[in-house]
C-alpha positions, -999 to +999 in steps of 0.1 A: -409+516-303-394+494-278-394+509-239-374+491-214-380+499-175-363+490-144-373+487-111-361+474-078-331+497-069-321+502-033-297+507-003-286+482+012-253+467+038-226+449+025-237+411+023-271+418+007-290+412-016-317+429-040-335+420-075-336+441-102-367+435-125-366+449-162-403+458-182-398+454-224-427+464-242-429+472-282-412+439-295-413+408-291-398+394-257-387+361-272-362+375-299-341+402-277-306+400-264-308+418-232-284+435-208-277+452-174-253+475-174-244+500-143-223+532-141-208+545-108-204+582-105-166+594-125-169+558-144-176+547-179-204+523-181-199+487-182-218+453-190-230+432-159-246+405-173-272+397-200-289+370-222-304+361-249-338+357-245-346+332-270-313+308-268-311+314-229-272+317-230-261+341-205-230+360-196-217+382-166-186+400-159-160+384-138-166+409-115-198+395-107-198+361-115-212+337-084-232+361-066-255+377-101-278+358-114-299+367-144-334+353-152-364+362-171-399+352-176-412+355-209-446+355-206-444+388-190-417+401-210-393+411-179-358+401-168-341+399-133-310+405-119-305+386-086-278+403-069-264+386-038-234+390-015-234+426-027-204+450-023-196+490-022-179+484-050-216+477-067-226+506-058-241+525-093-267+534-111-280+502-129-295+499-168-315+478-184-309+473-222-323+462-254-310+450-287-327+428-313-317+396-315-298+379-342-292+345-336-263+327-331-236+339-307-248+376-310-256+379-282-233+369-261-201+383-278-219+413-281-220+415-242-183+402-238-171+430-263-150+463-246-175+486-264-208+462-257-227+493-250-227+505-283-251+470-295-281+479-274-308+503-290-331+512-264-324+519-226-340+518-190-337+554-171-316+538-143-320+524-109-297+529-083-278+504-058-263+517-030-241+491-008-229+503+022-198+488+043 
């Protein structure tokens, strides 16, 4: 059974920054097409950024673009999400997510689709970001 974990949640001022780390365990790191995903209170949940973890393509959401950056280090089977210039608007409770990997450009248009939640299999319980202005 896969189990995905985040950590690194936190408040901070507008202008910030703060890393997000995600723990996979139960399947092999290498062959995963991750994402982050965050939901703000009243607000569907939408795709942040992700990758592929074999292929290293990534992809973010325009609304992010320039200031996230997402990483991972395989040999300890975790991703990052560094999240820089950070704004209220960011403010939400951030997921990790899993989905096995497919090859090819899975991955990615899986994270650019409207419904990209519905590709991932196993979740993180949440951490949350406050920004404050």
């Amino acid at each position: 059974q896969v189990q995905v974990a985040e950590s690194g949640g936190g408040s901070v001022q507008a202008g910030g920054s703060l890393r997000l780390s995600c723990a996979v365990s139960g399947y092999p790191y290498s062959s995963a097409c991750m994402g982050w995903f965050r939901q703000a209170p009243g607000k569907e949940r939408e795709v942040v950024a992700g990758i592929d973890t074999d292929a290293g393509s990534t992809y973010y959401a325009d609304s992010v673009k320039g200031r996230f950056t997402v990483s991972q280090d395989n040999a300890k089977n975790t991703l990052y999400l560094q999240m820089d210039g950070l704004k209220p608007e960011d403010t939400a409770l951030y997921y990790c997510a899993f989905a096995p990997a497919t090859g090819g450009p899975f991955c990615v248009a899986a994270l650019s689709s409207p419904k990209a939640h519905l590709y991932f299999s196993s979740w993180g319980q949440g951490t949350q970001v406050t920004v404050s202005s």
